[in-house]
C-alpha positions as CSV (number, residue, x, y, z in Angstrom):
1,X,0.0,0.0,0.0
2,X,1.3,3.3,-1.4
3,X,0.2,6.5,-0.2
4,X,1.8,9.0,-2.2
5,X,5.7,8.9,-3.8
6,X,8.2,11.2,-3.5
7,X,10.6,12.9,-6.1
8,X,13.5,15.1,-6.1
9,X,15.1,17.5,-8.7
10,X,18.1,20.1,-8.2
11,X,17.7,22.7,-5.2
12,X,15.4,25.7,-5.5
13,X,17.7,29.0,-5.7
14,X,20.1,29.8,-2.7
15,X,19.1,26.2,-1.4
16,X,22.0,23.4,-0.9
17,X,19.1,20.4,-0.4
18,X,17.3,19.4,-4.0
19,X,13.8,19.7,-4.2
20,X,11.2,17.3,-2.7
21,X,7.8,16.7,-4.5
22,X,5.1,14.9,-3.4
23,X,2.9,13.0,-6.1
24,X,-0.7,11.9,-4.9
25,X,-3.3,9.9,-7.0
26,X,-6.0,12.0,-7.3
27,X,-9.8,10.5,-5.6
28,X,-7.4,7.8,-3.9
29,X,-6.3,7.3,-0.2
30,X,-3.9,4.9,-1.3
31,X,-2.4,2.7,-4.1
32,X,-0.3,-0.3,-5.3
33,X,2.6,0.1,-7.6
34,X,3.1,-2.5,-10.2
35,X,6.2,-4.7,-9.3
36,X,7.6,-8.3,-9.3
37,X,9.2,-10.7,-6.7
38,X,10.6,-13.9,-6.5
39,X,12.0,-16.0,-3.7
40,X,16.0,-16.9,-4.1
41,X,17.5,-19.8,-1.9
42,X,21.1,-17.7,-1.0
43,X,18.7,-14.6,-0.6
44,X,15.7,-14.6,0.3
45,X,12.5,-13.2,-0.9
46,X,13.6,-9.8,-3.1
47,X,11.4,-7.4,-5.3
48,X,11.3,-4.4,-7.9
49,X,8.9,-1.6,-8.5
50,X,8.6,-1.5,-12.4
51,X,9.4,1.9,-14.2
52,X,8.4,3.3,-17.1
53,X,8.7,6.6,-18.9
54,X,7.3,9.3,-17.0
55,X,3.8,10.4,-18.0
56,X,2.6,13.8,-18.2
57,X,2.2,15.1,-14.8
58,X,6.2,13.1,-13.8
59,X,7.9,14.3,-16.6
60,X,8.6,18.0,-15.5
61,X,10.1,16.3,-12.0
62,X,11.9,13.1,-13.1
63,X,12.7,11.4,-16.4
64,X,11.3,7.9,-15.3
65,X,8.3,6.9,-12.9
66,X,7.2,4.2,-10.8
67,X,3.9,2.8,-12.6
68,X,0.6,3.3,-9.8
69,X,-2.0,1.2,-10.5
70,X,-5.7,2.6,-9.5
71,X,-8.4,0.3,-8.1
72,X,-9.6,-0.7,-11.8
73,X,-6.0,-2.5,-12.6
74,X,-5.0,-4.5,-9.3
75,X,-6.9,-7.6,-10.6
76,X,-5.6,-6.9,-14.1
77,X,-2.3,-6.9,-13.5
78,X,-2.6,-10.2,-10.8
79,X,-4.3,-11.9,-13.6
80,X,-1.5,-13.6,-15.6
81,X,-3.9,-14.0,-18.6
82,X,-4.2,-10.2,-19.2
83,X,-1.0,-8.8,-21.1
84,X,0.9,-6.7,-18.7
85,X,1.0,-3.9,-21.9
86,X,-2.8,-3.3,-21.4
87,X,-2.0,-2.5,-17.6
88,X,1.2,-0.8,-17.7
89,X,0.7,2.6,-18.5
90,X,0.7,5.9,-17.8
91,X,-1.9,7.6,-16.4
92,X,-4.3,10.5,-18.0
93,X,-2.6,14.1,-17.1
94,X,-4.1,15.0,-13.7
95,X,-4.0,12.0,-12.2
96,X,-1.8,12.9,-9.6
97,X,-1.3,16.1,-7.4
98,X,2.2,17.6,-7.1
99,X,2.6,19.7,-4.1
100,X,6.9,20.8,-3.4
101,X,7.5,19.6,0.4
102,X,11.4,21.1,0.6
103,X,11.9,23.3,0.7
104,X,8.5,24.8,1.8
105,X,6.9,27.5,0.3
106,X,7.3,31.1,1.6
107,X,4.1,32.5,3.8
108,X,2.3,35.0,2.2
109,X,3.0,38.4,3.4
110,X,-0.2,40.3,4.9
């Protein structure tokens, strides 16, 4: 369970720390992120969130992106009888909501 994902780009300027943006899937208190995992004797169970090109609202923050899967794909991409290419995908722009956590906005001046 995934409740929102975190990206970072180069500092804001005068900052030393890079950016921090938050990415939330819009009408959703939580997701899953398409991955794999496999058990190995030597060590142990291991797994990998799958990437993909980043979609519209990723690409101005990163140049790849973790794929989220919303309610209507979890069983699609369990089922092995569905080709993964009609689940992998990027979302419509607006799916997600960006909001920059570091460095945090200036307060508005009264």
């Amino acid at each position: 369970m995934i409740v929102h994902i975190t990206e970072f780009t180069d500092p804001q300027p005068g900052q030393k720390r890079k950016t921090k943006w938050l990415f939330t899937l819009n009408d959703h208190e939580w997701f899953c992120i398409a991955g794999i995992w496999r058990s190995h004797p030597q060590a142990g169970e291991a797994f990998t969130m799958l990437t993909m090109e980043p979609g519209e609202d990723v690409k101005p923050y990163h140049h790849r992106q973790i794929i989220p899967l919303t309610r209507d794909r979890w069983a699609d991409w369990l089922d092995p009888t569905v080709p993964a290419a009609n689940v992998l995908t990027a979302l419509p722009k607006g799916s997600l909501t960006v909001t920059r956590v570091f460095p945090p906005a200036e307060p508005a001046l009264l």
